[in-house]
C-alpha positions in Angstrom: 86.0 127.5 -23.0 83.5 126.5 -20.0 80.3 125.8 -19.8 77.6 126.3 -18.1 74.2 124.0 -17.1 71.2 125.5 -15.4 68.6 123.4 -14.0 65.5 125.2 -13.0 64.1 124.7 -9.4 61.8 122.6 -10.6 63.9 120.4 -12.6 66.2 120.2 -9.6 63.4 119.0 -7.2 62.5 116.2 -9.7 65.9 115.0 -9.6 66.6 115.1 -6.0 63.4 113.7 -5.8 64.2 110.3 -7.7 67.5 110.1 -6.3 65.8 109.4 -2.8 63.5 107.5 -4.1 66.3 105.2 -5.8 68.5 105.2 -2.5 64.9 103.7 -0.9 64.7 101.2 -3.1 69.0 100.5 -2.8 68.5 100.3 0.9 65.9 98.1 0.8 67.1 95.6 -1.4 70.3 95.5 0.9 68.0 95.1 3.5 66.1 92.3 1.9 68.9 90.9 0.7 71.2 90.5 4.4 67.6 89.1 5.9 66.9 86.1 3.6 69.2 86.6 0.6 67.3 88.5 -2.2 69.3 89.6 -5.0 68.2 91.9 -8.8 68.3 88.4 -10.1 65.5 87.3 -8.1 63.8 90.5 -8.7 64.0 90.5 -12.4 62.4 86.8 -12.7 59.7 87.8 -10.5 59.2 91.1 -13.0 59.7 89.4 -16.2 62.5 91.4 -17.1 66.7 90.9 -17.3 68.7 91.2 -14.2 71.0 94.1 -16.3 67.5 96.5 -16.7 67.1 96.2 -12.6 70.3 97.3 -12.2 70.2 99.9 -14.2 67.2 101.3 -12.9 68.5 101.2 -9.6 71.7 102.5 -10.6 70.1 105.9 -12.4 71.7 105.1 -15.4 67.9 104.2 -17.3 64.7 106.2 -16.0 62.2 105.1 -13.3 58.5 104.9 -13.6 56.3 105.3 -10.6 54.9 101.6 -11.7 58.4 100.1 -11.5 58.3 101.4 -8.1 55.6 99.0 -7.1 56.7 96.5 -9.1 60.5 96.6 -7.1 58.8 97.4 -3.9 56.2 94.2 -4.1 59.1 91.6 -5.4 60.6 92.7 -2.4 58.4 92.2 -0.1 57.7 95.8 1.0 55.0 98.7 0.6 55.9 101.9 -1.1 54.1 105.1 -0.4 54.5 108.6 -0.5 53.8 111.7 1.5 54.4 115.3 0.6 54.1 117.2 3.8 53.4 120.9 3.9 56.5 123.1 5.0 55.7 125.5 7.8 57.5 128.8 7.7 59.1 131.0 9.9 55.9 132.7 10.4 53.5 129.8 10.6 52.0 130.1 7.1 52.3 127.1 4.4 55.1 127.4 1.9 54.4 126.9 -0.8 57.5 124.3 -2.0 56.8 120.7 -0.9 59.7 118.6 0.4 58.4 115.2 -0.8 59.1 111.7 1.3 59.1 108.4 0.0 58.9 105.2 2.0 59.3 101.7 1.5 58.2 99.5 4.1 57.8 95.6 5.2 54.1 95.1 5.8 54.9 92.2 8.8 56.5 94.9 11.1 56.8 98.8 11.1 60.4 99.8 10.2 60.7 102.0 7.2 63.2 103.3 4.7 62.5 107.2 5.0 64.3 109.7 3.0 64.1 113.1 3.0 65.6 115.8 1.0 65.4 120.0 1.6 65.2 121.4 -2.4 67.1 124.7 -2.7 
């Protein structure tokens, strides 16, 4: 017996979507964390919440709110923002699927975390 799990396109771009958004926030904590030594400890007192409830956000293991974005990316230090860019295709009209970017970035210098992903 096998079975089978369908995701619709949709549903796939969501998830693809906060992956990448996730890995932003992963990176950036490393990042923060090799230049002065932040860790989710730090992050969680400066939120008000436990240490385990930051990692598990950042681990995909408890679902992410556009909020708690902010919230990570302004304990950290950083700026988040998000573009979604209109795809060109072959024949110079707009598609009409959107490949969305997210960013988080240090105000004090211009270096960003940019992810992209190409939904099927």
């Amino acid at each position: 017996m096998s079975f089978r799990i369908t995701l619709s396109p949709s549903k796939r771009a969501a998830g693809r979507f906060i992956e990448s958004v996730r890995r932003s926030l992963q990176k950036a904590l490393s990042e923060e964390g090799a230049k002065r030594g932040l860790t989710q400890a730090d992050i969680a007192r400066t939120i008000g919440v436990d240490r385990s409830v930051i990692h598990r956000e950042l681990r995909g293991h408890k679902d992410i709110t556009l909020g708690r974005v902010a919230e990570l990316a302004a304990a950290m230090g950083r700026k988040p923002q998000l573009s979604l860019p209109e795809l060109a295709t072959p024949n110079g009209n707009a598609s009409r699927d959107i490949t969305p970017s997210t960013s988080i970035s240090t105000p004090a210098n211009s270096n960003k975390v940019l992810v992209k992903e190409a939904y099927l």
